[in-house]
C-alpha positions as CSV (number, residue, x, y, z in Angstrom):
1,X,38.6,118.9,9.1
2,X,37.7,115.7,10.5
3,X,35.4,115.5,14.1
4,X,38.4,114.3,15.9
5,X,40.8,117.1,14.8
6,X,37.8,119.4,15.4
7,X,37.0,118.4,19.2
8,X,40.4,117.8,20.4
9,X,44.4,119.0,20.2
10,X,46.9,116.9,19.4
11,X,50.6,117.1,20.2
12,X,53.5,116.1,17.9
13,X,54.0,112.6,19.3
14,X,50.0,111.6,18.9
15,X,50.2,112.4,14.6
16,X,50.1,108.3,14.5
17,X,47.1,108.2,17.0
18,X,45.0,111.0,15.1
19,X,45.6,109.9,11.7
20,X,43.9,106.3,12.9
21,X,41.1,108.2,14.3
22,X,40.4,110.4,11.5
23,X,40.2,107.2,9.6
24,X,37.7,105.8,12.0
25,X,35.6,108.9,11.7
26,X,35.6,108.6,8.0
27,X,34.4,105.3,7.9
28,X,31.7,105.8,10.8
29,X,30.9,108.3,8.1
30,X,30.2,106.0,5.5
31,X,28.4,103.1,7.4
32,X,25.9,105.8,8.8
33,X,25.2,106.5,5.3
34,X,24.9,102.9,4.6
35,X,28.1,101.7,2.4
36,X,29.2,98.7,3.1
37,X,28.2,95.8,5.8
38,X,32.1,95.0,6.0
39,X,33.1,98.7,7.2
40,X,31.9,97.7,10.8
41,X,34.5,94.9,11.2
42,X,37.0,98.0,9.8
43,X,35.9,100.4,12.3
44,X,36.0,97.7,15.1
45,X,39.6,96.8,14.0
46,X,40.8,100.5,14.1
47,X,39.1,101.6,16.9
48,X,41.3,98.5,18.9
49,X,44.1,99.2,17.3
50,X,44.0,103.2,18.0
51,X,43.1,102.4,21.7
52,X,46.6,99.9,21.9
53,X,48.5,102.2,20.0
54,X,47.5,105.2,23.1
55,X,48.2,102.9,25.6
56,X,51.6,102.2,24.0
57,X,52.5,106.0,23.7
58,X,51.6,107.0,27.1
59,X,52.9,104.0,28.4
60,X,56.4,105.5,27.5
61,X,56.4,109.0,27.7
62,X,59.8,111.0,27.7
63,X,60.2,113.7,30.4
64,X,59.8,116.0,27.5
65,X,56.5,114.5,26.1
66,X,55.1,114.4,29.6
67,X,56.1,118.5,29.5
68,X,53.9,118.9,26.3
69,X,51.0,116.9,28.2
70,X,51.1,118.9,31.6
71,X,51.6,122.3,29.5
72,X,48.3,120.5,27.2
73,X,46.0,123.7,26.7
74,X,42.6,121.6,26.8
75,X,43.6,120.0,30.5
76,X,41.5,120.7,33.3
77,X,42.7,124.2,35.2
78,X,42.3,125.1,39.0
79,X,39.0,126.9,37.9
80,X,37.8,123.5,37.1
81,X,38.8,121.5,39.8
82,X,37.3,123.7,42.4
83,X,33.9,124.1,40.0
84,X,33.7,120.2,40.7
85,X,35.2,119.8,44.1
86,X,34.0,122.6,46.1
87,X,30.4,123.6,46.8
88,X,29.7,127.1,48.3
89,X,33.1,128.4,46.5
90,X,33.2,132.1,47.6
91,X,36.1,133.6,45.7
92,X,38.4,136.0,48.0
93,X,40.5,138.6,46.3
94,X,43.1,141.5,46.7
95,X,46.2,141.8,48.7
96,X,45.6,144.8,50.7
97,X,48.4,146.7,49.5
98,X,48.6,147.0,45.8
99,X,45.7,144.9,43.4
100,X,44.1,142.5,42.7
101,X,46.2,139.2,41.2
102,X,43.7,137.1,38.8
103,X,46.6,134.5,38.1
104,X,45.7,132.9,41.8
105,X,42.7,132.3,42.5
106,X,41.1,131.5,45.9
107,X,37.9,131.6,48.6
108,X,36.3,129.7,50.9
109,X,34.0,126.7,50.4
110,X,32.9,123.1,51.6
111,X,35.0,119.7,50.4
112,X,33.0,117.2,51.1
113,X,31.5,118.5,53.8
114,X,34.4,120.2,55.2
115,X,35.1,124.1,55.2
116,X,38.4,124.7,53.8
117,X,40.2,127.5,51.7
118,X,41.1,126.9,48.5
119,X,43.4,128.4,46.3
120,X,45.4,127.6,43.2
121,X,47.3,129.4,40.1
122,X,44.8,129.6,36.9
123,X,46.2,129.5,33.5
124,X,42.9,130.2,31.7
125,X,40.9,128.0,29.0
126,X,41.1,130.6,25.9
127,X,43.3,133.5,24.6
128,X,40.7,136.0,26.8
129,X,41.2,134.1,29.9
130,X,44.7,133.6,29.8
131,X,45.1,137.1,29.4
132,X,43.0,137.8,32.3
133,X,44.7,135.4,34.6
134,X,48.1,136.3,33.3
135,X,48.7,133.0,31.9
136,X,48.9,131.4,36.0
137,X,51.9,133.4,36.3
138,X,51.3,135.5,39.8
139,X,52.9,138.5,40.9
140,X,53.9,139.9,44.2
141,X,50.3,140.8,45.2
142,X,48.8,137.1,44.4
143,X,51.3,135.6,46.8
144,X,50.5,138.3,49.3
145,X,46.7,137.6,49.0
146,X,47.5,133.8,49.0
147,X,49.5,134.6,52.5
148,X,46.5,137.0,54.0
149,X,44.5,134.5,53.1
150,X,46.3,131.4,54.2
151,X,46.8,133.3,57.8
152,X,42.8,133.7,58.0
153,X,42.5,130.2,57.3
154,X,44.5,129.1,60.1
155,X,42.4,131.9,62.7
156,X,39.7,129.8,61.5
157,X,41.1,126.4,61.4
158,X,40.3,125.8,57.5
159,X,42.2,123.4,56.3
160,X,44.2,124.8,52.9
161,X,44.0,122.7,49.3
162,X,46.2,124.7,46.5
163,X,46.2,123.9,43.0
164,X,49.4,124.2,41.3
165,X,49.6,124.9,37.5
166,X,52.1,127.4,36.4
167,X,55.5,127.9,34.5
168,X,56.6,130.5,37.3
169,X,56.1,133.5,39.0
170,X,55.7,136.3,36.6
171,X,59.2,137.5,35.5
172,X,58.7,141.3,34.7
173,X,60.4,144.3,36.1
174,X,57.2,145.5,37.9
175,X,56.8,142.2,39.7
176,X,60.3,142.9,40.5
177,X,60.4,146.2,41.6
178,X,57.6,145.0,43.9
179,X,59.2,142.6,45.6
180,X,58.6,139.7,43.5
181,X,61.4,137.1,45.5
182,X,60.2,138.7,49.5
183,X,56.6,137.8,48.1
184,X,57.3,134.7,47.5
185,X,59.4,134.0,50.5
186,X,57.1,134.7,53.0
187,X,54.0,132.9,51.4
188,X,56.5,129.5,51.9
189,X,57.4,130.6,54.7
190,X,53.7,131.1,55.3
191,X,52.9,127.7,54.4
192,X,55.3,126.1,56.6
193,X,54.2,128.1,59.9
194,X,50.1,127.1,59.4
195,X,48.5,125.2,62.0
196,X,46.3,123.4,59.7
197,X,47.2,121.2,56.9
198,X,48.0,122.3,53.5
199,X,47.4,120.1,50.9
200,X,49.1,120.7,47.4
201,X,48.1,119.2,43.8
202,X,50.1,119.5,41.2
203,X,47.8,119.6,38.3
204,X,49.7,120.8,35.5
205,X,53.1,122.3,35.5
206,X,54.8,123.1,39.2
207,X,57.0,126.2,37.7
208,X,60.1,127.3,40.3
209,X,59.3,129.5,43.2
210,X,55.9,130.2,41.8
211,X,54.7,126.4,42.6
212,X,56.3,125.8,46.0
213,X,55.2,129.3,47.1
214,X,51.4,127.5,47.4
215,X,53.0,123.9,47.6
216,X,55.4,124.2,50.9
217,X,52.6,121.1,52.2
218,X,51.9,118.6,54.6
219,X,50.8,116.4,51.3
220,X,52.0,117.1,47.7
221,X,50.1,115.3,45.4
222,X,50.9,115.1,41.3
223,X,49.0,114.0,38.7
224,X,50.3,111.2,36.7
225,X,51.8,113.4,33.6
226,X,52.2,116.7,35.3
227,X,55.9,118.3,35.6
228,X,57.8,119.7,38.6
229,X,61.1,121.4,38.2
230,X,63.0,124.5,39.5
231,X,63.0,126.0,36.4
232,X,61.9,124.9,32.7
233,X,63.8,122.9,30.7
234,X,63.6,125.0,28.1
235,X,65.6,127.4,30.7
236,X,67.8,124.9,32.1
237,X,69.0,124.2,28.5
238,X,69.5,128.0,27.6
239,X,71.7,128.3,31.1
240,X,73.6,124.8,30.6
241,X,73.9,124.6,27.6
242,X,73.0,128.3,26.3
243,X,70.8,126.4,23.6
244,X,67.6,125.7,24.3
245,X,67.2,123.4,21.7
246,X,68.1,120.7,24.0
247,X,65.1,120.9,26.0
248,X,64.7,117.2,25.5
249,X,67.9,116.3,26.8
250,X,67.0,118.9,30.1
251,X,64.0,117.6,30.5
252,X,65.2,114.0,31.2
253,X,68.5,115.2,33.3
254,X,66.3,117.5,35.7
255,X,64.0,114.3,37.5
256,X,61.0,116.7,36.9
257,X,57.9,113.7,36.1
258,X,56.1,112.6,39.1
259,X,57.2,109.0,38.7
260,X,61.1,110.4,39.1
261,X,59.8,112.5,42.0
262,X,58.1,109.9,43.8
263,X,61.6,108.0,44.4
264,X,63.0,111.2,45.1
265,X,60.8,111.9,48.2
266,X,59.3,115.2,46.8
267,X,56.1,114.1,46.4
268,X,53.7,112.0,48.5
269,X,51.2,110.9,46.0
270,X,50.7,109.9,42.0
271,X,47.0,110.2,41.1
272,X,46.1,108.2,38.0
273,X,45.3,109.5,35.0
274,X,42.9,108.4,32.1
275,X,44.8,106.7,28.7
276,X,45.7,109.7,26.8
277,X,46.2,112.2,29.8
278,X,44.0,114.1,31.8
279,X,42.6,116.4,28.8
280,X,40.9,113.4,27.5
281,X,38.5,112.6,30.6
282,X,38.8,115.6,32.6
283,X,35.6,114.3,34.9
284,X,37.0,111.5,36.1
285,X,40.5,113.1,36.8
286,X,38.8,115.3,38.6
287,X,37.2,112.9,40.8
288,X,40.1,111.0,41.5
289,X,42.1,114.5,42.6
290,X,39.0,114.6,45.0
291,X,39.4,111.1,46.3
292,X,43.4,111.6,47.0
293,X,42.8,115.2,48.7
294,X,39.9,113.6,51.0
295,X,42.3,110.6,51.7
296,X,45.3,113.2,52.5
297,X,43.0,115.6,54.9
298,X,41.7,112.5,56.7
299,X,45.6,111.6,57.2
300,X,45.6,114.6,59.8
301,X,42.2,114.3,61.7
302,X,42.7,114.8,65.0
303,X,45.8,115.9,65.0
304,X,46.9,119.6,66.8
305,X,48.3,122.1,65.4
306,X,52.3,121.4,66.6
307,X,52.0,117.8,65.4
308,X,50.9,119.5,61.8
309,X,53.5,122.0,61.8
310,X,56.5,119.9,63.0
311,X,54.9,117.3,60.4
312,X,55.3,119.6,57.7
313,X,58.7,120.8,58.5
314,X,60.4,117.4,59.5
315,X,58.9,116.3,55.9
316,X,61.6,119.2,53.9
317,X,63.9,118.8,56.0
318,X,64.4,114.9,55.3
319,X,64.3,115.4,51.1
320,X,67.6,115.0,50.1
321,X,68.5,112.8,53.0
């Protein structure tokens, strides 16, 4: 197995774009051990044409391939973001009532010199983590800790940031029998009564009532090829169709990019990411997140709490309008 295929995952659509790099890490191969003068111009010559050949692919991404990239296992989690964005972190935990919810996580800590809470649905980086968080799919008792702790952040007039990355609220009968739908009811409804501003990124996949359970905000910002749908299209295509199979077809009829959402209203912001999705320079995604959430906070500086809240609700109330 070559470096390339070692170090990074590839999905179906990119077979053309690791094949050339494979070949370029063959030949980098044999000029280090000296064969050849001319394999330079060869590696030069490849090394262009992979680069075109990625800006060509992500240039035009189907709704479906832009599924694959936001579901990508090596993109950067919540976990990440707020490792990068937030000094001080303090994680918070527990609902009071039942346990402890490690698909959400959340605390307190400082954004560029700012208190605010943070909070954010993590899907985990490897099989132990994902296990551990649940795969970012919360149950009742992480949308109750995310509303305890979204009501102490208005007492102390934190501003909130949420990062949303999940394929839904947790489907099984326990969640059910504990209320999974009230739970997620009141943390929007939550969300919608705060004082302070909410700020939502959509960093991966924005699942159903799982995503806008964190995401009812004054902002909603997306990244570039990150999904957000009422359900998956996987799902849509099993109830439409009862095939999922045409997931591809779903996928393009349910406006669920960021680029489709955009023109819809739904979303406030598209932040950039690098040639090849975020998985392939996580740093500087990340730093660009950082950029749009400090641009968004500074949006509502001075501003009382009524002029917040009405800002938030007049801003649902017009999508679809």
């Amino acid at each position: 197995m070559s470096a390339a295929t070692a170090l990074r995952t590839y999905l179906d659509f990119e077979k053309p774009i690791l094949e050339l790099e494979n070949k370029i890490v063959e030949l980098k191969a044999l000029y280090k051990d000296g064969k050849g003068p001319q394999i330079a111009d060869e590696i030069a010559k490849l090394e262009q044409k992979a680069k075109t050949l990625l800006v060509d692919t992500y240039n035009k991404l189907t709704p479906w391939q832009k599924t694959l990239v936001a579901r990508h296992p090596e993109r950067p989690h919540c976990l990440e973001f707020v490792g990068n964005l937030i000094e001080d972190f303090t994680p918070l935990a527990g609902d009071r009532y039942y346990a402890e919810d490690e698909a959400i996580v959340a605390g307190v800590g400082r954004f560029r010199g700012r208190s605010v809470m943070v909070m954010g649905h993590e899907k985990g980086s490897d099989t132990e983590s994902r296990l551990k968080h649940n795969f970012g799919m919360a149950k009742p008792e992480g949308y109750r800790k995310a509303v305890r702790l979204m009501e102490m952040a208005d007492r102390f007039n934190l501003p909130v940031i949420t990062f949303v990355d999940t394929p839904g609220a947790y489907p099984g009968i326990g969640a059910e029998e504990r209320g999974q739908a009230e739970a997620i009811a009141r943390s929007t409804d939550c969300c919608l009564n705060l004082g302070v501003p909410i700020i939502a990124v959509v960093v991966g996949e924005g699942g159903s009532g799982g995503a806008i359970a964190i995401a009812t905000a004054n902002r909603i910002l997306m990244l570039e090829h990150a999904i957000y749908s009422v359900i998956s299209p996987e799902g849509a295509a099993s109830i439409i169709w009862r095939d999922s199979n045409k997931k591809e077809e779903a996928a393009t009829n349910m406006k669920i990019t960021a680029q489709d959402l955009d023109q819809l209203g739904v979303i406030d912001v598209i932040v950039k990411e690098p040639v090849g999705g975020a998985h392939r320079d996580r740093s500087s995604v990340i730093i660009s997140t950082g950029n749009a959430i400090a641009r968004a906070l500074a949006e509502f500086d001075g501003k009382s709490a009524e002029e917040i809240r009405k800002q938030r609700h007049d801003r649902f109330l017009s999508i679809g309008r």
